[in-house]
C-alpha positions as CSV (number, residue, x, y, z in Angstrom):
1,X,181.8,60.9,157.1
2,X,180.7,63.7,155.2
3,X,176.4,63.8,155.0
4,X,175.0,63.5,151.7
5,X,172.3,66.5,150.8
6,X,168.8,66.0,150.5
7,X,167.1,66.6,147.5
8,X,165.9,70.1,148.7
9,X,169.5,71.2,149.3
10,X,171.6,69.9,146.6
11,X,169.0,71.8,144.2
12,X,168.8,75.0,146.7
13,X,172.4,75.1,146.4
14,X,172.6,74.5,142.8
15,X,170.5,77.1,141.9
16,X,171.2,79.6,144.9
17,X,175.4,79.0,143.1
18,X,174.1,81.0,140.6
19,X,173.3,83.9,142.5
20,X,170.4,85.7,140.9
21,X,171.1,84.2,137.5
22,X,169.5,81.6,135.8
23,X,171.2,78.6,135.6
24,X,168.8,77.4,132.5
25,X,168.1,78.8,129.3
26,X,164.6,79.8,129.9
27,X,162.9,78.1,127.2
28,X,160.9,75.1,127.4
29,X,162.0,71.7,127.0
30,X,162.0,70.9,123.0
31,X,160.4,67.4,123.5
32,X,157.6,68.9,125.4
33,X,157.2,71.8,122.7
34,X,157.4,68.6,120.3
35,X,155.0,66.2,122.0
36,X,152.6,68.3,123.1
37,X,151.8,70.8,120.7
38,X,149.1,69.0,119.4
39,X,147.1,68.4,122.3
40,X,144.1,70.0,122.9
41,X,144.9,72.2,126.0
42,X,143.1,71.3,129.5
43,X,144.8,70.8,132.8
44,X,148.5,70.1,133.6
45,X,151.0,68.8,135.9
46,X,154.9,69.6,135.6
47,X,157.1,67.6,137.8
48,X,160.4,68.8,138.2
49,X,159.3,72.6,136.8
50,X,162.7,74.5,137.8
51,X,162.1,77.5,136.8
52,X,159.5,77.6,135.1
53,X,160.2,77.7,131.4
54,X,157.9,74.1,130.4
55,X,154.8,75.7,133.0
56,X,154.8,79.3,131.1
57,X,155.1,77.5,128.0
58,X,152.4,75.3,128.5
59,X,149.9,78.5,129.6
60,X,151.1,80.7,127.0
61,X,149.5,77.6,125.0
62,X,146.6,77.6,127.0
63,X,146.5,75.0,130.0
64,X,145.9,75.4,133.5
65,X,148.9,74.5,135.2
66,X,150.6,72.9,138.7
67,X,154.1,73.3,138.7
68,X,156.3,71.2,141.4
69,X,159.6,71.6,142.2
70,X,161.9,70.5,145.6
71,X,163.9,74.0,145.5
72,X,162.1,76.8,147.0
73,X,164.9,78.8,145.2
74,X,164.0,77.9,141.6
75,X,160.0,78.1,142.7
76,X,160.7,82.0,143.4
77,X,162.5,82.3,140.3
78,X,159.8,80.0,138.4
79,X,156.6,82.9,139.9
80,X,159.0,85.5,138.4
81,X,159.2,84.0,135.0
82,X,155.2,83.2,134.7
83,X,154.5,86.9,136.3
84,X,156.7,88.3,133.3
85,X,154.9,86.1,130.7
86,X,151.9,87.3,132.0
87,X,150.3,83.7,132.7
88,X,150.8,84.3,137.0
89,X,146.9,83.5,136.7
90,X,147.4,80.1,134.8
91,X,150.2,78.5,136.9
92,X,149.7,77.0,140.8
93,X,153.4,76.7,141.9
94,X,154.4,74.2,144.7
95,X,157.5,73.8,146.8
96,X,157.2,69.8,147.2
97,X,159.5,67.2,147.5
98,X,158.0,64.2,145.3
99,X,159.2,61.5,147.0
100,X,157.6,62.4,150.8
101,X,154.1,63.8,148.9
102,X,152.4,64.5,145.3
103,X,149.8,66.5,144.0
104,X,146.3,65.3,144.7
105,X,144.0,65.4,141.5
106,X,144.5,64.3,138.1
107,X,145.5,65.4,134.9
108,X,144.8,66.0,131.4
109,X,148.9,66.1,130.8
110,X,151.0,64.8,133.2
111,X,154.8,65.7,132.2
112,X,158.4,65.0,133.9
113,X,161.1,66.5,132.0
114,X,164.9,65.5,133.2
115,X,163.6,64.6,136.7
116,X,166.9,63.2,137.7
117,X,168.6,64.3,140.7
118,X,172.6,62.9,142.1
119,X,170.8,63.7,145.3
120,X,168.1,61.3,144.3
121,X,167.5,59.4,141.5
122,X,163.5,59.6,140.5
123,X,162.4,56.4,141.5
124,X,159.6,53.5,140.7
125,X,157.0,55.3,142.9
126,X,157.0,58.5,141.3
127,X,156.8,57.1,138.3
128,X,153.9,55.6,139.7
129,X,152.5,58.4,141.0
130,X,153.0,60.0,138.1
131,X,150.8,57.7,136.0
132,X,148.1,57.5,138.4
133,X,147.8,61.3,138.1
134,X,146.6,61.1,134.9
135,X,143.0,61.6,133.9
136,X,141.1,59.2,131.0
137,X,142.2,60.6,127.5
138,X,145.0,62.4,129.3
139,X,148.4,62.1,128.4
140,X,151.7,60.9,130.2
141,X,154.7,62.7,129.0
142,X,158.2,61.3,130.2
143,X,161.7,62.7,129.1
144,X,164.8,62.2,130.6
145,X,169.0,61.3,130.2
146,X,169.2,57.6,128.7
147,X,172.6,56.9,130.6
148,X,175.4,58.8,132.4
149,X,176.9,62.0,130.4
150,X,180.3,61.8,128.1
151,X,182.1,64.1,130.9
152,X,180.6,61.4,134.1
153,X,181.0,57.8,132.5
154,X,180.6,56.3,135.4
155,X,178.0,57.9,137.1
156,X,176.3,55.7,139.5
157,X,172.5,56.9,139.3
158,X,170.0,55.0,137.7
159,X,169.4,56.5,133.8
160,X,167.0,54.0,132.1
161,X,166.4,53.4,128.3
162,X,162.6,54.5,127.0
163,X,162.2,50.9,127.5
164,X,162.9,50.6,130.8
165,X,160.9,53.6,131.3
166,X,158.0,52.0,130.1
167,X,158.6,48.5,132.4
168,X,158.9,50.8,135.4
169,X,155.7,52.5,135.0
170,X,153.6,49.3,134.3
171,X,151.1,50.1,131.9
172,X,148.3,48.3,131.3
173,X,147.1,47.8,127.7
174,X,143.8,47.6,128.4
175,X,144.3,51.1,129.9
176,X,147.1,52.7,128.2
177,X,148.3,53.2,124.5
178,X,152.1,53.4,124.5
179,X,152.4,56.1,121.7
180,X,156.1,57.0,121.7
181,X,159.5,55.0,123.6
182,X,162.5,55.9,121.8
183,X,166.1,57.2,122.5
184,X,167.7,60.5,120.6
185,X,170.8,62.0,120.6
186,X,170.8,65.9,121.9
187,X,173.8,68.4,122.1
188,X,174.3,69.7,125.4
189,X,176.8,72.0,126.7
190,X,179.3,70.2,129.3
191,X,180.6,71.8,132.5
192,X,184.0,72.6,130.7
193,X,181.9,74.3,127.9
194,X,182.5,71.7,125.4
195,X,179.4,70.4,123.2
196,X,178.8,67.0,123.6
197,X,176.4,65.0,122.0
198,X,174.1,63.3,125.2
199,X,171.5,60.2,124.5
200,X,168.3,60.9,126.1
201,X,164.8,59.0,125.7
202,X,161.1,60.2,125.4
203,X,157.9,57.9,127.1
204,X,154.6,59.3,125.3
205,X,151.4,57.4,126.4
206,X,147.7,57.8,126.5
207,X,145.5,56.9,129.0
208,X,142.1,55.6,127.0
209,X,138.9,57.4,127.7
């Protein structure tokens, strides 16, 4: 029976396929561009940072930033971005696997763009995790794929709805203000280059003062 790869090396080997060459566009994630631009800048926490286009965003806009990512490939290539942009000095990179240990600290923004993984699926505790990271006033941004793509219909990982999102985590009113749980329709490119038009969901809350 052929092994399953871990988290680390399906995404080593994804990126490291590409040779030297990017295997995303190199600009930040337009929901985080869209949901955060408004914030007052403080301290950050990208899960999931690839390489590194949301983290040198997010400097270039002022924050202080922890970047964590499972491939130590896409970590080198995530340094090279931010020492380009000229932000090396506003972004702590990690190598970590979330699921065996996470950031100590919290937050002022705590963000997880398309942490999905076949390897993996990102599961309740980092979710968890996640939320607890962030800091009174702070903010919790979550965005990922709302169901399997048009190309994988049956995909077996777990792709929930904004409002499934939102159950996962377990936010207490008292503590939180749900400010955004919707699904939206995106183009993406499929692997046979043909646009498709992909559902995906943003979670925006903030954790009261």
């Amino acid at each position: 029976m052929t092994k399953e790869p871990t988290n680390e090396e399906f995404w080593d080997e994804r990126y490291g396929g590409h040779g030297h060459g990017h295997i995303w566009s190199g600009k930040p994630n337009a929901a985080l561009v869209s949901e955060v631009s408004g914030l007052t800048p403080g301290t950050a926490l990208d899960l999931g940072c690839g390489e590194g286009a949301d983290a040198v965003w997010l400097a270039r806009q002022g924050w202080k930033v922890t970047a964590v990512d499972v491939s130590g490939v896409a970590i080198g290539r995530a340094v090279e971005h931010a020492a380009d942009a000229g932000v090396a000095e506003a972004v702590t990179f990690e190598r970590r696997d979330l699921s065996e240990s996470f950031p100590e600290g919290r937050f002022d923004l705590v963000t997880s763009q398309f942490l999905h993984s076949p390897a993996a699926p990102v599961s309740a505790d980092i979710l968890h995790a996640a939320r607890d990271a962030v800091a009174p006033g702070g903010t919790l941004l979550v965005e990922g794929h709302a169901g399997p793509p048009p190309w994988a219909p049956d995909a077996h990982n777990f792709l929930p709805t904004a409002a499934e999102v939102v159950t996962v985590l377990d936010l207490d009113p008292a503590e939180w203000e749900v400010q955004r749980a919707v699904e939206h329709e995106r183009l993406q490119t499929g692997p046979d280059g043909t646009v498709v038009t992909r559902l995906d969901c943003t979670v925006k809350a903030r954790r009261k003062a």
